[in-house]
N, C-alpha and C positions, 0 to 999 in steps of 0.2 A: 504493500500500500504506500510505498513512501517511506515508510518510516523506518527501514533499514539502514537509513541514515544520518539520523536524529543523532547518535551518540557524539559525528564527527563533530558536530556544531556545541557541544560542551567545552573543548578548545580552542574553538574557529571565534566563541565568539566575543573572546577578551581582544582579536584581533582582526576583527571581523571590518570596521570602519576605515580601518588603516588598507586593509587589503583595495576594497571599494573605489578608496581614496587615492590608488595609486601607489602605496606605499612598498608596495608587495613585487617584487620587479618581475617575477614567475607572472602574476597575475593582471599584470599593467595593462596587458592588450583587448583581454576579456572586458573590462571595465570602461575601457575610454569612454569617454562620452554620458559617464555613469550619472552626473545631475539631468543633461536630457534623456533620456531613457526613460528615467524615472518621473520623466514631467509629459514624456510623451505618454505614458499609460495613463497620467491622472488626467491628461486635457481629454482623454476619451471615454473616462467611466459617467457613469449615469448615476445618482444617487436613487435609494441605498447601495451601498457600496459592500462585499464580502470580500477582504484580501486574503492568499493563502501565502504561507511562510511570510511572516511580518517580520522574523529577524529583528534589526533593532531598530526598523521604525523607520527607515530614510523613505520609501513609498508614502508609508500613512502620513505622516509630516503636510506632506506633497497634496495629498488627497483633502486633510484638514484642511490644508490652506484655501482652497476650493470651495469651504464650506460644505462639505460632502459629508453624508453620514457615514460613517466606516464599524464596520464591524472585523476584527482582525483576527484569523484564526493561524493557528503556531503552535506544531507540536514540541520544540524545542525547548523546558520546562526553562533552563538559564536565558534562552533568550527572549520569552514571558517574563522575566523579572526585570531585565534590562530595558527593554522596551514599555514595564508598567510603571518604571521610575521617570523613564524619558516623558511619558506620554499619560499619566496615570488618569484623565479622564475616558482613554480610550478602553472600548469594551472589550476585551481582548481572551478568546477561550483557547481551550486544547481544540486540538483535531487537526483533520489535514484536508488534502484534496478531494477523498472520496470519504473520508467519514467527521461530521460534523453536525451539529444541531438541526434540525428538520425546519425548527420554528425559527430560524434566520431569515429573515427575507430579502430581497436580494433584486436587484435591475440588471448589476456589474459585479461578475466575477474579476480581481485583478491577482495579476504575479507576477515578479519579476526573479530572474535567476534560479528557479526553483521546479518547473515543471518536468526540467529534465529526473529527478527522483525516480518517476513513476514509468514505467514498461510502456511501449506503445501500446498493448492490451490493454493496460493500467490509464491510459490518457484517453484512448477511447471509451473504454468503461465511464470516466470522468465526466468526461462531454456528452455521454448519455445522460448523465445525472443532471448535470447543469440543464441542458433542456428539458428535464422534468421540469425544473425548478423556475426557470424564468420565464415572461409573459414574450411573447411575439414584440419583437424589437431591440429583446434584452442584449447587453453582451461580456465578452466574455474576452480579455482585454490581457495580453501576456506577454512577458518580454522574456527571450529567455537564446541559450545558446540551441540552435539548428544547421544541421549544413547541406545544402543544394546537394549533394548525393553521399552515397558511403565513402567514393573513390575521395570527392572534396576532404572528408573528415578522414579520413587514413592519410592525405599529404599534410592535413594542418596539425594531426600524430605526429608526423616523419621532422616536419617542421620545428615544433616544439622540439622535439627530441635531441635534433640536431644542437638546442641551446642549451641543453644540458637543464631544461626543466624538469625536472623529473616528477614536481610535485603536482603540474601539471598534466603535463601524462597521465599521471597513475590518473586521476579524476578522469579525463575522456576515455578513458576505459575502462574504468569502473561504473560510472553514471551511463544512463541510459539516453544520451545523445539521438536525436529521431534525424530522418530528412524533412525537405520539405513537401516532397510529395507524399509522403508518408502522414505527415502531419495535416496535409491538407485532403487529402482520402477521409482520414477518420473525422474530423471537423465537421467537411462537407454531410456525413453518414449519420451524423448524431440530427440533422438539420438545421445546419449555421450556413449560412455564407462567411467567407474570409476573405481577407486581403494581409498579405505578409509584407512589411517592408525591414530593409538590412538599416541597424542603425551603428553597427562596427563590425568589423571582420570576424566576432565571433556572435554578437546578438542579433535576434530579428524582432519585430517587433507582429505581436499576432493578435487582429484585431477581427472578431469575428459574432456579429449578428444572428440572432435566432432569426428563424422565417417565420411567417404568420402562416394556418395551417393549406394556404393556397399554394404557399412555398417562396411566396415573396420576400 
């Protein structure tokens, strides 16, 4: 479900800001551009808002600022304390992408850097659920690393590897990395339209519409 990897963020996340931030030189590329990114998901949510992995809050910040209602859901129990000290008006519960509160309600699913956790199975499953859950127009609003084919993401493997990232590496192979046709199959299959746009060489930005039951 995701949560296979909740423990690594017990760690991640006394240094979790810094990495973000650029600090991290392994991590520098993934991130660039990391305050737009994070401002291009909140200029497209729809209040109420449900975010998944809130981490320490740099999205919700974003979302608040908007005046948006947010509801922040985070399986990572340290980075719920971190982010209820940052932010302590915000409603902030356990759960994840596919298991959380029924009675949540919800316009805008949002996520950033986080959707890779879950199995293509696991993301499809997802996006069924979310189209339970949201009215015709809703959406479902995600920024996250994807690569145009497997061949793409095995050279930007080869790539890293060459610089001696290693801590890099081991994550694109251990996380469950999708393409984009892959991701736009199952999307389209749950009943969204999408549109993906590249916001850095490793993010995309995935912006995708429930249809109304005509299919619009």
């Amino acid at each position: 479900m995701g949560r296979e990897f909740v423990e690594i963020f017990d760690e991640w996340v006394h240094t979790y800001d810094d990495s973000v931030y650029g600090k991290d030189k392994e991590y520098e590329d993934v991130f660039v551009k990391y305050d737009e990114i994070l401002q291009a998901v909140a200029d497209l949510a729809i209040s109420p808002v449900v975010e998944f992995g809130v981490g320490t809050g740099n999205l919700t910040e974003k979302l608040l600022a908007r005046g948006l209602q947010v509801t922040g859901i985070e399986p990572n129990e340290a980075m719920r304390q971190v982010t209820a000290e940052k932010l302590p008006d915000l409603t902030l519960v356990d759960g994840d992408f596919l298991q959380f509160d029924d009675k949540i309600e919800a316009k805008t699913f949002v996520s950033t850097y986080a959707f890779h956790h879950l199995t293509d199975e696991e993301k499809a499953q997802a996006f069924r659920l979310y189209a339970e859950k949201l009215p015709a127009g809703g959406k479902v609003v995600f920024a996250d690393t994807v690569f145009e084919s497997l061949q793409a993401k095995q050279q930007k493997v080869d790539f890293e590897a060459s610089r001696g990232y290693v801590n890099l590496v081991e994550d694109l192979n251990r996380e469950y990395y999708t393409t984009l046709p892959a991701m736009k199959e199952l999307i389209e299959a749950a009943g969204f339209s999408v549109e993906f746009t590249q916001l850095n060489g490793y993010v995309w930005l995935i912006n995708a519409t429930k249809k109304s039951e005509s299919g619009r």
